[in-house]
Structures are given as structure tokens and as C-alpha cells.
C-alpha positions as CSV (number, residue, x, y, z in Angstrom):
1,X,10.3,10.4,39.6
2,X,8.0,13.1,39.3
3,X,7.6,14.0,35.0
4,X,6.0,17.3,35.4
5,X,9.7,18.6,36.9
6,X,10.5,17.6,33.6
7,X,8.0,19.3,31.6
8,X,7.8,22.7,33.9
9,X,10.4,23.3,36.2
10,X,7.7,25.6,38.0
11,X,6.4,24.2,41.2
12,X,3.5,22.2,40.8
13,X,1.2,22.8,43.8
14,X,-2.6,22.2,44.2
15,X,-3.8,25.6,46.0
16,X,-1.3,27.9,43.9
17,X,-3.1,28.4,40.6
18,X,-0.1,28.8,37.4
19,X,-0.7,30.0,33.6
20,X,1.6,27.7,32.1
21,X,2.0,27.1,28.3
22,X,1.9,24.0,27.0
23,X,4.7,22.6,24.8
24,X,3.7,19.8,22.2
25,X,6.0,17.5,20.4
26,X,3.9,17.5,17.7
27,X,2.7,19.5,14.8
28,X,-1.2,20.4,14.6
29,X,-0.7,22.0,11.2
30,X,-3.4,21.0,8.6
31,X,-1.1,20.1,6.0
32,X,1.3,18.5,7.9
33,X,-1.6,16.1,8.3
34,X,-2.4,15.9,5.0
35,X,1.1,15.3,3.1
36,X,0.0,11.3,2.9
37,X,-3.0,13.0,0.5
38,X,-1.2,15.6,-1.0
39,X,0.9,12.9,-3.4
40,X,0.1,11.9,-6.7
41,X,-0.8,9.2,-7.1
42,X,-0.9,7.4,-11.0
43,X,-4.0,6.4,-12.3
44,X,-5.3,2.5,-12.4
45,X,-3.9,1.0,-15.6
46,X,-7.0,-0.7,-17.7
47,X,-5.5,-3.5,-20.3
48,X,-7.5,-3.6,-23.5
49,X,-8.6,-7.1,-24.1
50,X,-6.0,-7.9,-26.7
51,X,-3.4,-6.9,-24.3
52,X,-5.1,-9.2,-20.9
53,X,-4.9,-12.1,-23.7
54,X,-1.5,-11.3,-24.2
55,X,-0.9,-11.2,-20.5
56,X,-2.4,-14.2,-19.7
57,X,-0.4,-15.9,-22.5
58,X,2.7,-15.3,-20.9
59,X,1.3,-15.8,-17.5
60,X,0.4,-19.7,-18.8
61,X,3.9,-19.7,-19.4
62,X,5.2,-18.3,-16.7
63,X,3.2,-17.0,-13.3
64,X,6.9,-15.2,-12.6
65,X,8.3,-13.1,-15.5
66,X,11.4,-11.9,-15.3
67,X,12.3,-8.1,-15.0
68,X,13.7,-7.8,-18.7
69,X,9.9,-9.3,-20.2
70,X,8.1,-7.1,-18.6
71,X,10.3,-4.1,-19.3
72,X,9.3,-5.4,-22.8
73,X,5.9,-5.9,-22.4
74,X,5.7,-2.8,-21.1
75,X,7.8,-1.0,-23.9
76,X,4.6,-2.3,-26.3
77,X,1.8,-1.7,-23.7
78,X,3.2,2.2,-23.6
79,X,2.8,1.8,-19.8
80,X,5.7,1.4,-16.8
81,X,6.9,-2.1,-15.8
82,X,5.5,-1.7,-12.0
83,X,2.0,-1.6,-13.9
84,X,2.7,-5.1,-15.9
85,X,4.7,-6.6,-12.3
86,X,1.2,-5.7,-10.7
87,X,-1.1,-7.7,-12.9
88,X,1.3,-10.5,-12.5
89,X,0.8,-10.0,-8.7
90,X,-3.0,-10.1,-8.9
91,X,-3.3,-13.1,-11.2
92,X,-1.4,-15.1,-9.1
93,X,-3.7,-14.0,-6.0
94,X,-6.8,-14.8,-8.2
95,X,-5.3,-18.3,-9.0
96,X,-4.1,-18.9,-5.8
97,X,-8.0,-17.7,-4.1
98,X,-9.7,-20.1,-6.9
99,X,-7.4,-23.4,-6.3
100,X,-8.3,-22.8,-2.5
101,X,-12.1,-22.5,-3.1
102,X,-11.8,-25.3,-5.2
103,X,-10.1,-27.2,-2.8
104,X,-12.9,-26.3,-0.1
105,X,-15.5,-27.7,-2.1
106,X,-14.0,-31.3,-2.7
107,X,-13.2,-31.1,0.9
108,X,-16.7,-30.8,1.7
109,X,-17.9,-33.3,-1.1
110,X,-16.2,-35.9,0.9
């Protein structure tokens, strides 16, 4: 099947030379592009130290705190609950990163 009968339903031909406007599906517009960058984002969250203590405290505890704690932690932090869930998430891959390099180098001890 021949796609440009699709596209044009003007005869395509070699010798015949057509002006012919070209449709695109998509749109070239400069902010269109840029929507992704246009949102706002929240700034990083920095913990004071007392507060990564107090983290780490319950993290010793438990690596998985459960929604309600860190609503609560949160409530005293003065920050949103996604910040607290996202240290949580990092800790665990910084644990998680040391007990496999640790791992590596009694593996190669042997």
C-alpha cells in the first residue's frame, strides 16, 4: 500500500513538480516542549542534625515506618510526610549499598 495516498491524495509523480504543505502530528511550539521545566518543583529538604539523630533513631527501630509516624514526624519537623518517606527510602539504599560492599570485601578476603 502506497502511504503518501494517505498523506496527499495529489498524485505523486517524479517529473511533475507539486507545492504541497506538510501536515505534522506534532506540536513544534517552544513551550509545549518545555511544560516538563515549567513545574515547580519543592526544594531539597536539609534535616538539622538533631532531627537526622532522630531519624535514625526510629529507623534502628524500624527501616519501614508506618504512614501515621511519619505524618507525625513530620507534624514536628514542619515539613510534608513524602519528605520524611524519602529519607526512609535513601537510608535503606545506603544500608542496603554498604552490607553489599561489605559483603564484596569478605568475598574477596577468602
Amino acid at each position: 500500500m502506497d502511504i503518501s495516498s494517505l498523506i496527499n491524495p495529489v498524485e505523486w509523480s517524479c517529473t511533475k513538480e507539486v507545492s504541497i504543505a506538510r501536515i505534522f502530528f506534532y506540536d513544534h511550539h517552544p513551550t509545549t516542549l518545555n511544560s516538563r521545566k515549567e513545574v515547580k518543583k519543592t526544594p531539597r529538604k536539609s534535616f538539622s542534625a538533631r532531627q537526622k539523630e532522630e531519624l535514625s533513631n526510629l529507623y534502628l527501630r524500624t527501616p519501614y515506618p508506618t504512614l501515621e509516624e511519619r505524618e507525625q514526624i513530620a507534624r514536628r519537623f514542619h515539613t510534608c510526610q513524602r519528605h520524611i518517606q524519602i529519607w526512609f527510602q535513601n537510608r535503606r539504599a545506603r544500608t542496603q549499598r554498604k552490607v553489599e560492599g561489605c559483603e564484596v570485601t569478605v568475598t574477596m578476603r577468602s
